[in-house]
C-alpha positions as a LaTeX table, in Angstrom:
\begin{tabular}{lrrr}
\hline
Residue & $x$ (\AA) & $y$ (\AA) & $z$ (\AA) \\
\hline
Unk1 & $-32.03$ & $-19.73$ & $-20.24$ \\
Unk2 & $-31.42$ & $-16.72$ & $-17.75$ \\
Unk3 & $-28.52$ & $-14.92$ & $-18.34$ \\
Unk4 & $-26.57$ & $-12.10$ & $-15.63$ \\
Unk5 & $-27.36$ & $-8.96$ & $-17.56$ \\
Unk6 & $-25.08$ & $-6.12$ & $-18.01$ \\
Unk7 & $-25.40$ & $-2.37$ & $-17.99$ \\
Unk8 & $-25.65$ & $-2.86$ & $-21.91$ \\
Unk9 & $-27.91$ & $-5.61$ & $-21.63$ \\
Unk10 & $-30.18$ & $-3.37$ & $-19.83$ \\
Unk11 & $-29.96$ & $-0.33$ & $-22.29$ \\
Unk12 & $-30.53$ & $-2.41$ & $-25.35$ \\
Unk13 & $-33.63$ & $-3.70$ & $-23.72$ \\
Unk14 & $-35.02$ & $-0.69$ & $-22.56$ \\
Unk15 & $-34.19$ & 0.87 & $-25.94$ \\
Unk16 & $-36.19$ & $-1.59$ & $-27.80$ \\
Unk17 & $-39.11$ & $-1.57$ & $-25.41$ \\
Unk18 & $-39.44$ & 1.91 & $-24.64$ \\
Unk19 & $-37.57$ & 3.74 & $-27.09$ \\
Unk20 & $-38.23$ & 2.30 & $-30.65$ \\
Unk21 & $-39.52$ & $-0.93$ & $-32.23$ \\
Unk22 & $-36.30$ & $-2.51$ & $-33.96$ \\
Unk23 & $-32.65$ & $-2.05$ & $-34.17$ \\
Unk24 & $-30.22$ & $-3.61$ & $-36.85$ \\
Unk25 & $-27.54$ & $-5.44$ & $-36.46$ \\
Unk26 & $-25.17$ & $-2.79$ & $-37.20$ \\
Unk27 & $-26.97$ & $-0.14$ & $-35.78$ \\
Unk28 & $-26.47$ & $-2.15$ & $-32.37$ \\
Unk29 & $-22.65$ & $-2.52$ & $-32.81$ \\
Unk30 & $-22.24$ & 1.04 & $-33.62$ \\
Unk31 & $-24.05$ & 2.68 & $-30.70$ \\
Unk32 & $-23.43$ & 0.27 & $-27.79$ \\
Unk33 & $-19.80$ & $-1.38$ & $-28.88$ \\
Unk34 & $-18.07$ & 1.30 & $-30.91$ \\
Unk35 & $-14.38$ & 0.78 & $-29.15$ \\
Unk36 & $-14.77$ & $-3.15$ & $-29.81$ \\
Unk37 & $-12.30$ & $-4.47$ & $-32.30$ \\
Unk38 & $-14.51$ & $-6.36$ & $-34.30$ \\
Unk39 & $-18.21$ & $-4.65$ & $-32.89$ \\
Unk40 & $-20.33$ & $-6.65$ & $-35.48$ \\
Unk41 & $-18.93$ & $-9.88$ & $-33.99$ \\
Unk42 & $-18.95$ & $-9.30$ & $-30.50$ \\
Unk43 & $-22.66$ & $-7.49$ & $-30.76$ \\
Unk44 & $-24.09$ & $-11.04$ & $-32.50$ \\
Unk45 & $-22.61$ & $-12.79$ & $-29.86$ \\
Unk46 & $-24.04$ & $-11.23$ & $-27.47$ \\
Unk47 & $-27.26$ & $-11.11$ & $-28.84$ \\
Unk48 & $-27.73$ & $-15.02$ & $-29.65$ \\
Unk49 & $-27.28$ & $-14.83$ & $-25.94$ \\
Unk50 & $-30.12$ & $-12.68$ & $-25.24$ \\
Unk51 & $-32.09$ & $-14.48$ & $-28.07$ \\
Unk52 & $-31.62$ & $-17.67$ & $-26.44$ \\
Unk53 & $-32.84$ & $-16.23$ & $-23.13$ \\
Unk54 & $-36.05$ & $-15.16$ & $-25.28$ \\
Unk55 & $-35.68$ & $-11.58$ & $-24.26$ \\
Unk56 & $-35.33$ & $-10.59$ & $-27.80$ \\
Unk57 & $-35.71$ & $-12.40$ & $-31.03$ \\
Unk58 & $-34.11$ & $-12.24$ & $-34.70$ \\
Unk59 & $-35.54$ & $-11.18$ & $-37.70$ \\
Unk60 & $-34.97$ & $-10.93$ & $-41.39$ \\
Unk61 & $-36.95$ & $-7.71$ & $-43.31$ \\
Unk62 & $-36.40$ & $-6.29$ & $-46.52$ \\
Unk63 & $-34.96$ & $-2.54$ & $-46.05$ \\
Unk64 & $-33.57$ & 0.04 & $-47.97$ \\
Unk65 & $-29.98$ & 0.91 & $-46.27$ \\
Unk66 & $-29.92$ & 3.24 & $-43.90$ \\
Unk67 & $-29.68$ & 6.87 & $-44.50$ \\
Unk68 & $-27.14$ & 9.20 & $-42.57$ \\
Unk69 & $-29.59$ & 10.91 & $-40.52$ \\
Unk70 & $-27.11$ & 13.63 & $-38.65$ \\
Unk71 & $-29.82$ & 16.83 & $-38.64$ \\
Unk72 & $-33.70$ & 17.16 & $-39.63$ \\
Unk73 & $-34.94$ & 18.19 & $-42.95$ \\
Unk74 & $-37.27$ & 20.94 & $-41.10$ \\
Unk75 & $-37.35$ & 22.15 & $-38.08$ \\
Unk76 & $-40.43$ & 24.09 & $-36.64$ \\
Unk77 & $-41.69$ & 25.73 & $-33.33$ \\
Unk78 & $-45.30$ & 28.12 & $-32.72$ \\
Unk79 & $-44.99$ & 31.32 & $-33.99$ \\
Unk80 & $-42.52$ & 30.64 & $-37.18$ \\
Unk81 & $-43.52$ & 30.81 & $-40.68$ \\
Unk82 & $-45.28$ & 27.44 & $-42.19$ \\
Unk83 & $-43.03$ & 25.30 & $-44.25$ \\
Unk84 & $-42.31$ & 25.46 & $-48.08$ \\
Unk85 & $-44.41$ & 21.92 & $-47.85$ \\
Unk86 & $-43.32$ & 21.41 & $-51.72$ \\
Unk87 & $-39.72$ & 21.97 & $-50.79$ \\
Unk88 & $-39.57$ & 19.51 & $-47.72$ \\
Unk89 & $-41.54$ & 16.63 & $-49.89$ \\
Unk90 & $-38.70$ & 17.23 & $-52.53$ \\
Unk91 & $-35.64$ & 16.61 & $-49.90$ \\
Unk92 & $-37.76$ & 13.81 & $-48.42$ \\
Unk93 & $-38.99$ & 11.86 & $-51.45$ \\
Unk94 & $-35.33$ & 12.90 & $-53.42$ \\
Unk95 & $-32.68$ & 10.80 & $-50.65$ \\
Unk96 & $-33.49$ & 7.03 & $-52.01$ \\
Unk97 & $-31.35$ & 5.90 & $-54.10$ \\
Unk98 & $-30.69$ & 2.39 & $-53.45$ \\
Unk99 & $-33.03$ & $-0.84$ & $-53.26$ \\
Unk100 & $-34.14$ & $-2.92$ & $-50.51$ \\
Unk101 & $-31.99$ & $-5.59$ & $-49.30$ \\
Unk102 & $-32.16$ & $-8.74$ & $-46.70$ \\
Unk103 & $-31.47$ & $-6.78$ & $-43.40$ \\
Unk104 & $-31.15$ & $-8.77$ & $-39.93$ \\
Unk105 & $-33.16$ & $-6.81$ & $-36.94$ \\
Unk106 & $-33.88$ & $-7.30$ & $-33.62$ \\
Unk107 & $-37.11$ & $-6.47$ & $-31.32$ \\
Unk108 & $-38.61$ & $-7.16$ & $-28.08$ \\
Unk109 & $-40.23$ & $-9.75$ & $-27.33$ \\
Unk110 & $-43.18$ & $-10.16$ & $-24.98$ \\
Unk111 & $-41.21$ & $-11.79$ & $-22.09$ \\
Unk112 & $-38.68$ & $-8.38$ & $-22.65$ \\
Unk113 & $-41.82$ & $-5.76$ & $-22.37$ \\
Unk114 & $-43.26$ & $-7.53$ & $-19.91$ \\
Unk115 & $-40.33$ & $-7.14$ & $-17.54$ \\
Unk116 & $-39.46$ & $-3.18$ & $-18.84$ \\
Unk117 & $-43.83$ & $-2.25$ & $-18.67$ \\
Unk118 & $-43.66$ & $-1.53$ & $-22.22$ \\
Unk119 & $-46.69$ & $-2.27$ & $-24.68$ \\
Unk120 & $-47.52$ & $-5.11$ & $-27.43$ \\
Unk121 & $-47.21$ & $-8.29$ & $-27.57$ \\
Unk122 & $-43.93$ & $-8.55$ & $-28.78$ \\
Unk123 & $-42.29$ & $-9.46$ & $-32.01$ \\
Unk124 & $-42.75$ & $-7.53$ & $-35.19$ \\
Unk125 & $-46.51$ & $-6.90$ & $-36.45$ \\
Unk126 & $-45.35$ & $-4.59$ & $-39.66$ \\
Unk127 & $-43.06$ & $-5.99$ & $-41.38$ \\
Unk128 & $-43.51$ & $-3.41$ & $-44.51$ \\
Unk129 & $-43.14$ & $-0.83$ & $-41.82$ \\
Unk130 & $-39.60$ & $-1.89$ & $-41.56$ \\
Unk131 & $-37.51$ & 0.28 & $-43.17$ \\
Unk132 & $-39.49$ & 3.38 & $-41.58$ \\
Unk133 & $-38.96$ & 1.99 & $-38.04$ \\
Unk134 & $-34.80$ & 1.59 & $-38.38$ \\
Unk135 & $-34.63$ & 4.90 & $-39.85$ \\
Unk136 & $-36.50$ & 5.99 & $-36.00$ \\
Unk137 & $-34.18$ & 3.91 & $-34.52$ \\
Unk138 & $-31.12$ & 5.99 & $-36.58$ \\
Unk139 & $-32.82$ & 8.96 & $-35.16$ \\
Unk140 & $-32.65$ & 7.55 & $-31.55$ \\
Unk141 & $-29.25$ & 6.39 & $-31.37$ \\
Unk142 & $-28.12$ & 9.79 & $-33.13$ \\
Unk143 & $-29.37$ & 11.58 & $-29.59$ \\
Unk144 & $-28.10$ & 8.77 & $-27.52$ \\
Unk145 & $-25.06$ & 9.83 & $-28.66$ \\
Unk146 & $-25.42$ & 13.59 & $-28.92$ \\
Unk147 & $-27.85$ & 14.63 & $-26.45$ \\
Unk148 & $-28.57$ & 11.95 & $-24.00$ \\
Unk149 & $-30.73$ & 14.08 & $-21.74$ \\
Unk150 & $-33.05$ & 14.13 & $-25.33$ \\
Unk151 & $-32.75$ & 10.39 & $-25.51$ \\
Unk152 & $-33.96$ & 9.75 & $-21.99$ \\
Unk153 & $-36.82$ & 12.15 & $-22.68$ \\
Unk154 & $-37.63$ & 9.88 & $-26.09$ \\
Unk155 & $-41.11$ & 8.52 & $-25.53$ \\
Unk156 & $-41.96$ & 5.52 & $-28.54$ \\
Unk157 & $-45.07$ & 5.69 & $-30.86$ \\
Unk158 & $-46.16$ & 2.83 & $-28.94$ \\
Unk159 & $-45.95$ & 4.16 & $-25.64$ \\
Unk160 & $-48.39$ & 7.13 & $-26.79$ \\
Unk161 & $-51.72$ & 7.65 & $-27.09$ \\
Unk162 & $-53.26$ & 7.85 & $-30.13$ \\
Unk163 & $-52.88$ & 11.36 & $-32.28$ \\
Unk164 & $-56.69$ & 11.41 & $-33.69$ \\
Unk165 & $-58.88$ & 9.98 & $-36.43$ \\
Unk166 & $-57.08$ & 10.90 & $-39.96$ \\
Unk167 & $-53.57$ & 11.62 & $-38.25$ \\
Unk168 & $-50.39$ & 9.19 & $-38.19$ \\
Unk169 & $-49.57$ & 9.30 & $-34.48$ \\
Unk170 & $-46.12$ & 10.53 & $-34.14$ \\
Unk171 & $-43.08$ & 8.66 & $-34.14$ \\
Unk172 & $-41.82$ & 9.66 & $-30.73$ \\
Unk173 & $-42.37$ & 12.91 & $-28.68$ \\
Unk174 & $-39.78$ & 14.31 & $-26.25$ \\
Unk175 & $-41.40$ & 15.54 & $-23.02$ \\
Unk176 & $-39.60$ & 17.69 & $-20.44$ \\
Unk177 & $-39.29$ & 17.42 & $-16.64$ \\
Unk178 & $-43.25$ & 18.44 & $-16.14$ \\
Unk179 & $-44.47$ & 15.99 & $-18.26$ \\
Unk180 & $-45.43$ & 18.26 & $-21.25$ \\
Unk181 & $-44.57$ & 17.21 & $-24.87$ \\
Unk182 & $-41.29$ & 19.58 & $-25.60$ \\
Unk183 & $-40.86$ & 17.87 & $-28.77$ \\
Unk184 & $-42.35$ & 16.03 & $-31.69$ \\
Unk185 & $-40.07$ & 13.71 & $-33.58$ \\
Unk186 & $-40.94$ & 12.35 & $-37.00$ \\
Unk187 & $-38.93$ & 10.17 & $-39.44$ \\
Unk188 & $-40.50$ & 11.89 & $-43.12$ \\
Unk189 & $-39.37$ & 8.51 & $-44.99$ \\
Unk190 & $-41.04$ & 9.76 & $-48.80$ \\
Unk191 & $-43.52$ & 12.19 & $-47.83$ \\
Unk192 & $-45.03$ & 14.33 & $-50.05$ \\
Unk193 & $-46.08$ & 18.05 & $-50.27$ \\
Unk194 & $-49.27$ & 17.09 & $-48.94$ \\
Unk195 & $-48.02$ & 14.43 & $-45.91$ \\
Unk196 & $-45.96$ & 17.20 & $-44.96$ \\
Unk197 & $-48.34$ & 19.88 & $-44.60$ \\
Unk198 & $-50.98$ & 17.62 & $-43.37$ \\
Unk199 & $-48.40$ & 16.63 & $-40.22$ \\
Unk200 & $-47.48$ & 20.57 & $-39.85$ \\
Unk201 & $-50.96$ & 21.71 & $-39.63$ \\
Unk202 & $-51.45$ & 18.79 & $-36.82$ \\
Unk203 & $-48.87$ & 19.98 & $-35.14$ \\
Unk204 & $-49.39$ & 23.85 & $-35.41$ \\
Unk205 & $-52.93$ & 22.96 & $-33.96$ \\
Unk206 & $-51.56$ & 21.73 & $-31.00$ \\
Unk207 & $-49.12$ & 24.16 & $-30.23$ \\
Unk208 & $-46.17$ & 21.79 & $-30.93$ \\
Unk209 & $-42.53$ & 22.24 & $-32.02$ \\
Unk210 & $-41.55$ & 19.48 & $-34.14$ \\
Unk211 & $-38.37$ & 17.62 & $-36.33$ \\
Unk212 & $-39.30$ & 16.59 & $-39.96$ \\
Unk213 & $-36.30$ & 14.00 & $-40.54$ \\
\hline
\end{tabular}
């Protein structure tokens, strides 16, 4: 059923077409109704209106909760020293604590990409993936909300090419007004000492600063 979209509307959508691949419910409330009285309650509303217009559809994953993601674990630009790769695993891999739960999420769906010239087919393909993609999204909303010029410059994994045989593409790259990558972003989830070096010596190869979160 077509709905009259809202500034909001369009944001979410673009968000989860262009900008990551799923958002939790929460997650949702937080960035785009944070002076709502109840934001959990009037974000599913909204949404089961958007879901019933098939612009977005509801899912149920398994996920570990979500970690407060305010700064990167490592930070790195051409010319500075190479990581303590041991070091970074150790922050990454240390940080879980707590086991997966039921977690509602919400993605694109065809119809939605289709109408915002993203890629896919809609839906979710990785469901195991899960847990890595909201913690992308955590990273997204944090520069929505702290450096919007960043967010707008926030190109998706699935937006960009691919990064090479043997080589996880990245998880979004910042590019400035030229069209040149200013900015790796990567979500380290439980890397190890040799995930982490592996991604560094990608990146150092290719001349590009980067964020380990």
């Amino acid at each position: 059923m077509p709905i009259a979209r809202v500034q909001r509307d369009e944001a979410l959508l673009e968000a989860l077409v262009l900008k990551v691949r799923l958002l939790a419910l929460e997650m949702i409330a937080e960035a785009w109704w944070p002076n709502a009285t109840a934001p959990e309650v009037h974000a599913c509303r909204r949404l089961d209106q958007l879901v019933e217009a098939r612009l977005i559809e509801q899912i149920e994953v398994l996920a570990e909760p979500l970690l407060d993601l305010e700064s990167p674990v490592f930070c790195w630009s051409p010319g500075e020293p190479e990581p303590n790769c041991e070091a970074v695993g150790y922050a990454l891999q240390s940080r879980w604590t707590h086991a997966p739960r039921q977690t509602t999420v919400y993605v694109a769906t065809k119809k939605a990409i289709n109408q915002y010239g993203g890629r896919g087919r809609g839906g979710l393909r990785h469901r195991l993936q899960a847990n890595h993609d909201l913690h992308v999204g955590v990273i997204f909303l944090h520069y929505l909300r702290t450096d919007p010029n960043a967010a707008a410059a926030w190109v998706g994994e699935d937006l960009l090419g691919k990064a090479g045989y043997g080589v996880k593409d990245p998880d979004a790259i910042l590019f400035d007004a030229e069209g040149r990558p200013e900015r790796v972003v990567e979500f380290g989830g439980r890397y190890d000492a040799r995930r982490v070096r592996d991604f560094h010596e990608h990146c150092a190869h290719h001349g590009l600063r980067y964020e380990l979160w």
